[in-house]
C-alpha positions in Angstrom: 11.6 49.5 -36.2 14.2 48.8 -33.1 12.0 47.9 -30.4 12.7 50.8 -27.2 15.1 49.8 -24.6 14.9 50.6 -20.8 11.6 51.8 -19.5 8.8 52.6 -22.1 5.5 52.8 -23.2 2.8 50.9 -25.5 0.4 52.2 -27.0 -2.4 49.7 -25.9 -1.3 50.0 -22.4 -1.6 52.5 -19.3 1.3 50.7 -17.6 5.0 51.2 -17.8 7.3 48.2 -19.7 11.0 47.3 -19.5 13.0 45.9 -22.0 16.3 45.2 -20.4 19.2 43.3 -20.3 20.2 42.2 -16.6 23.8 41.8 -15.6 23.3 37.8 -15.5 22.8 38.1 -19.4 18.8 37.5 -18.7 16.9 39.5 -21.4 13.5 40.6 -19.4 10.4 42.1 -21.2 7.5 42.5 -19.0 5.1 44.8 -17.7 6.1 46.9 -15.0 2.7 47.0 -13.5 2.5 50.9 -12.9 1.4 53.7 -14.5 3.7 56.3 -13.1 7.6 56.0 -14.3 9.7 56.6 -11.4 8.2 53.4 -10.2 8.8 51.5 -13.2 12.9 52.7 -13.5 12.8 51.9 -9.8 11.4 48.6 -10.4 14.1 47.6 -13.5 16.8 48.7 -10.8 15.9 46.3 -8.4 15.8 43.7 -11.3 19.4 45.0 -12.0 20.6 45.4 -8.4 18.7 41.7 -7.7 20.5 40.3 -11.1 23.7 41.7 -10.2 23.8 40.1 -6.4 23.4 36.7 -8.1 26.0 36.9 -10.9 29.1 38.1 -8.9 28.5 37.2 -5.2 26.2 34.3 -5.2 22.9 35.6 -3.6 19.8 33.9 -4.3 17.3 36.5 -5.8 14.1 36.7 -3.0 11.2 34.7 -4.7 7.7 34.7 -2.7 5.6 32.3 -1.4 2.7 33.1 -4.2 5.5 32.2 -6.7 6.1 28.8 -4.8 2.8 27.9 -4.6 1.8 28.4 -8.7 4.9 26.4 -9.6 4.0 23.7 -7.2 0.2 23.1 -8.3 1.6 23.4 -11.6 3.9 20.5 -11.0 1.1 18.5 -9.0 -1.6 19.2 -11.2 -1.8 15.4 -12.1 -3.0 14.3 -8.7 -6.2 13.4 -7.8 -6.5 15.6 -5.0 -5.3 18.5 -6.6 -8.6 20.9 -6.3 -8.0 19.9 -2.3 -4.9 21.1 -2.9 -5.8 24.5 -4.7 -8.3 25.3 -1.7 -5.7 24.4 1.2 -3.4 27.1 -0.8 -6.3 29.3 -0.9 -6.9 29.3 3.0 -3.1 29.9 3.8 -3.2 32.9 1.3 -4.3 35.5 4.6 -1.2 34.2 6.4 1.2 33.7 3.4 0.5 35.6 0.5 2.2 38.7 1.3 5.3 36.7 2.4 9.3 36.4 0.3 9.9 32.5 0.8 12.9 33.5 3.1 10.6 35.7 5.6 9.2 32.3 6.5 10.4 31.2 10.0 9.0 29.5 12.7 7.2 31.8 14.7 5.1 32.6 11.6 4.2 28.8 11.1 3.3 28.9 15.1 1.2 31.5 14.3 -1.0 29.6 11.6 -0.8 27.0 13.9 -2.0 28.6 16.8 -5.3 30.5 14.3 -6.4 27.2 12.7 -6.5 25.6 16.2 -8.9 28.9 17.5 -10.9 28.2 14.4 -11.7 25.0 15.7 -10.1 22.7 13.8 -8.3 19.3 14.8 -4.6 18.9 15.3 -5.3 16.5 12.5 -6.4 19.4 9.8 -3.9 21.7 11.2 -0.9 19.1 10.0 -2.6 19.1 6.5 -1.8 22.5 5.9 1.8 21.9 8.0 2.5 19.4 5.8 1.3 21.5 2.6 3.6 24.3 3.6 6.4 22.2 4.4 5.8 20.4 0.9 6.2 24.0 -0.3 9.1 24.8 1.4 11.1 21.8 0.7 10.7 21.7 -3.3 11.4 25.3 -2.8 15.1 24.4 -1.3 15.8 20.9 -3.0 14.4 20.9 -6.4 14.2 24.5 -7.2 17.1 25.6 -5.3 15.5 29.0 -4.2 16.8 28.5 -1.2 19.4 27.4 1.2 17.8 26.7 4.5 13.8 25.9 5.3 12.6 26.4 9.1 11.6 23.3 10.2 7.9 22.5 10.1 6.9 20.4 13.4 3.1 18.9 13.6 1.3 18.9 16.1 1.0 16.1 18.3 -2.8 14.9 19.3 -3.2 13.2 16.1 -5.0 10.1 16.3 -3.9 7.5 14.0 -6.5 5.7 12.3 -6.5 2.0 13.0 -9.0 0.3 11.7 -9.1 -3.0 10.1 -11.8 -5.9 10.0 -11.0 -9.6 11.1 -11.8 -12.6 8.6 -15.4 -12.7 10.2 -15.8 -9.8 10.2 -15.5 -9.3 6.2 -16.9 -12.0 5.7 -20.3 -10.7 7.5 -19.4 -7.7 5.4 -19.6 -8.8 2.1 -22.9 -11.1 3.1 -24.7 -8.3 4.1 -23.9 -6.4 1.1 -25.5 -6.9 -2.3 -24.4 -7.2 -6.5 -22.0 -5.1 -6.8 -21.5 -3.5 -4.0 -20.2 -7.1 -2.8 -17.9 -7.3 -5.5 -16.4 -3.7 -4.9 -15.8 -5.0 -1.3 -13.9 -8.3 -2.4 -11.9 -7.2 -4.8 -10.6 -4.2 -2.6 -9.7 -6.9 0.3 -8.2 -8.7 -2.4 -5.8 -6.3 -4.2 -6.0 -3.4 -1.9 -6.9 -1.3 -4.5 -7.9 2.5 -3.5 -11.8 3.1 -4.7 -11.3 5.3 -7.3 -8.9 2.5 -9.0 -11.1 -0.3 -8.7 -14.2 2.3 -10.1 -11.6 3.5 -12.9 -10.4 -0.2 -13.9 -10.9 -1.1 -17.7 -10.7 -4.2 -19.3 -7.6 -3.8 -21.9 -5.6 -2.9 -18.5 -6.3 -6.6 -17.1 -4.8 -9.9 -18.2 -6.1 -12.6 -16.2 -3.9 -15.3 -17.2 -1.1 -13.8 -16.3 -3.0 -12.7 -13.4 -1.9 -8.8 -13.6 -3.6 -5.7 -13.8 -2.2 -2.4 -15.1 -3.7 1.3 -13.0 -3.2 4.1 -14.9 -5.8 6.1 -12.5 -4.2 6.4 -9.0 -3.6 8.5 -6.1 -0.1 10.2 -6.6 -0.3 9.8 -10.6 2.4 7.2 -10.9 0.8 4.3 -13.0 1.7 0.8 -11.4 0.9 -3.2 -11.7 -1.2 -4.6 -9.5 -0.6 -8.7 -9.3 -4.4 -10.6 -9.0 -4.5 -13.4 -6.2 -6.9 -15.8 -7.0 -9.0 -14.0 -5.2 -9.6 -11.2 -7.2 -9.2 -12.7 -10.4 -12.6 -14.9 -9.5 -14.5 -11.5 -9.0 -13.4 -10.5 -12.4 -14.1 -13.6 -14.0 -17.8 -12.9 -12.5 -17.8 -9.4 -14.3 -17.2 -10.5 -17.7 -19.4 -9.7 -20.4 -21.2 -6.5 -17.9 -19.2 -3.9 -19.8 -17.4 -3.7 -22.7 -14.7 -1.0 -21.0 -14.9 -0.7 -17.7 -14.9 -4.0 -15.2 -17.1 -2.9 -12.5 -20.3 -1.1 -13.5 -23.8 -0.9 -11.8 -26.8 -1.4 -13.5 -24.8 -1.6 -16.9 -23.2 1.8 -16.6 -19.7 3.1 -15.2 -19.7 3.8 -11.6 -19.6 7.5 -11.0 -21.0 7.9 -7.4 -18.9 7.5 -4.2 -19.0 3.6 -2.8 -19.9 4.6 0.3 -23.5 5.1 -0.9 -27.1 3.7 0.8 -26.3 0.0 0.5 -22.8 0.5 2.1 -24.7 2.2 4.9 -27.1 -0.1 5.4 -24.8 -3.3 5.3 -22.7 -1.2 7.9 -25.8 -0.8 9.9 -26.3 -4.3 9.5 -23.2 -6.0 11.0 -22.4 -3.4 13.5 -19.2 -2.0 12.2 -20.3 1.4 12.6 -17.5 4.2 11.5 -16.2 1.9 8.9 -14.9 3.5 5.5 -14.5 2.0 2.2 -10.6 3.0 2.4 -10.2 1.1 5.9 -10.7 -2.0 3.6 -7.1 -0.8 1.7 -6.3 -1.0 5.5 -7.1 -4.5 6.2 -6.0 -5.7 3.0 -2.4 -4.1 4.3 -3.1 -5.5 7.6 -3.5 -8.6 6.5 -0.4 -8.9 4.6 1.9 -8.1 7.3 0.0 -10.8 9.7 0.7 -13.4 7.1 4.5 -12.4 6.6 4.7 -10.1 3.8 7.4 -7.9 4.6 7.5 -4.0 4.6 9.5 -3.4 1.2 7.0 -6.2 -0.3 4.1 -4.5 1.1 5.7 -1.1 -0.7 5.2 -2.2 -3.5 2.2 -4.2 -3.7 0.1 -1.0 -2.6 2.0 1.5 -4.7 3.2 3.1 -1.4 5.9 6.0 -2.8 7.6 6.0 1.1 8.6 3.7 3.1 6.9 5.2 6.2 3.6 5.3 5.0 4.0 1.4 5.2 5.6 0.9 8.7 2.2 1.5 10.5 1.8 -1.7 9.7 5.1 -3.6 11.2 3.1 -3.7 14.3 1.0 -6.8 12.8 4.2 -8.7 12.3 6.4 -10.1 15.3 7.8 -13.5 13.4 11.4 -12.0 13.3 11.1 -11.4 17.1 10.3 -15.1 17.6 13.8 -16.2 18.0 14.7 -13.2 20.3 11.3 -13.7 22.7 12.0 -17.7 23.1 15.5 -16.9 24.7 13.8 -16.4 28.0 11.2 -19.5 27.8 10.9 -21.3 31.1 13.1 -24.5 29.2 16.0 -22.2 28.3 16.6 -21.7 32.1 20.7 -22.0 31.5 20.2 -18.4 29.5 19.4 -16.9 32.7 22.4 -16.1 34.7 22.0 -16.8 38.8 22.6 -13.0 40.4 21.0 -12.2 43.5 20.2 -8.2 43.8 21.8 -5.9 46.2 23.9 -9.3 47.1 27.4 -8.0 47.9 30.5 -9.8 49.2 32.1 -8.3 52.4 36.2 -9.0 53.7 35.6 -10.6 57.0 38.1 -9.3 59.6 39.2 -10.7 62.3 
């Protein structure tokens, strides 16, 4: 039996369906999602009309922004943070989910601007959700090519950077006051600079300690990389042989499961006086320390499985060693550097 053509109905459904072919050569057969029929053939013109715009004069069919946002948790569904992700989406859906991608502008990101503020939140949540949309709208353009032009997506300023980092003695008071394995969490993350949830997720058949590498296949942006083991951290493996037989650190015998911030962090916190300290300012300080001792940006990159370049130049402030030459120019015993002008001196023809 020929299936029907055009607008028609099923017998197991109320709605309206269309079986069509649009004048791009796209065969479409989908619900219409009405129940009455002049919607329905009004809906397959538009398809037709939309089909037809694209085809022969080039215009991009209008996709919305709930079409935008499925594909792109579809595509990020890998990441760790991806249930953050699904509830940022979630809380833009008042302000954005009745919106066509191209009915997006600027005054209309000033506005969700302007209502997250009045809600209370920090300039620093507020570019969360900037940065989601503009995340949205720019694989939207680039990848998808959905569009031609994106508004441009400013954040706010106010935001405080976090700088936090410990000194040698300061880690070092760290790690005494902490205890077991707690200790060895904190080393090996100064050592490697190793996120939490990679250290936690490290097994054994991913670690080759004489060739002093480790292989994560559980980080932040999904991209498995190599981490290479100083010395260092291949000493607080060594100490964790035989503990497991899969995964390298374990408490107690049993895969770590809990966050590492838990009572004994707290309490060795407490302890040495660094309050406000988190277990990821110790991927700081491992970065920190890096730059101090020369490592350059690009090395750095790589090292911490950085995917941008300007996630790592927050830390060329540590390094001044390629300024060195430029700052001695002026040193009291390169005088001859310096030429001899006197200010507001200026010669005058003497009549007579």
């Amino acid at each position: 039996m020929a299936r029907e053509t055009g607008v028609y109905r099923r017998p197991n459904s109320r709605y309206w369906w269309i079986n069509a072919t649009l004048p791009n050569g796209k065969r479409i057969r989908q619900s219409a999602g009405t129940e009455i029929r002049e919607e329905a053939e009004a809906y397959l013109t538009k398809l037709k009309h939309e089909a037809y715009l694209e085809s022969y004069l080039g215009v991009k069919p209008k996709r919305s922004w709930q079409e935008a946002v499925v594909r792109y948790l579809q595509l990020k569904s890998s990441l760790k943070d991806i249930k953050k992700q699904h509830r940022m989406c979630y809380s833009l859906h008042p302000y954005l989910g009745n919106l066509m991608l191209s009915d997006i502008n600027g005054d209309a990101i000033w506005d969700i601007a302007q209502r997250f503020l009045k809600k209370g939140n920090k300039p620093a949540t507020v570019n969360r959700y900037l940065a989601l949309i503009r995340g949205v709208l720019r694989m939207a353009r680039d990848e998808w090519q959905w569009l031609d032009s994106i508004p441009r997506v400013k954040l706010l300023p106010g935001e405080v950077e976090r700088d936090r980092w410990l000194t040698r003695q300061e880690a070092d008071r760290l790690i005494a006051a902490c205890s077991g394995t707690q200790a060895a969490l904190v080393r090996f993350a100064l050592a490697t600079g190793c996120r939490a949830s990679e250290i936690t997720g490290l097994e054994w058949n991913r670690v080759d300690l004489e060739r002093g590498t480790a292989w994560l296949n559980q980080t932040k942006n999904g991209t498995p990389r190599g981490v290479p083991l100083n010395i260092d951290a291949i000493n607080v493996l060594e100490e964790q042989i035989g503990k497991h037989e899969r995964y390298c650190f374990v408490f107690r015998g049993k895969p770590i499961r809990w966050g590492l911030t838990n009572s004994n962090w707290k309490s060795a916190i407490k302890e040495t006086g660094l309050e406000g300290l988190r277990f990821h300012d110790l991927r700081h300080t491992w970065a920190s320390w890096h730059r101090q001792a020369g490592t350059s940006c690009d090395e750095l990159k790589e090292l911490g499985g950085w995917k941008s370049r300007s996630m790592v130049d927050r830390y060329a402030k540590y390094a001044t060693e390629h300024l060195a030459v430029a700052a001695s120019r002026i040193e009291l015993g390169q005088r001859e550097n310096v030429l001899e002008l006197s200010h507001f001196r200026h010669t005058q023809k003497q009549t007579g």
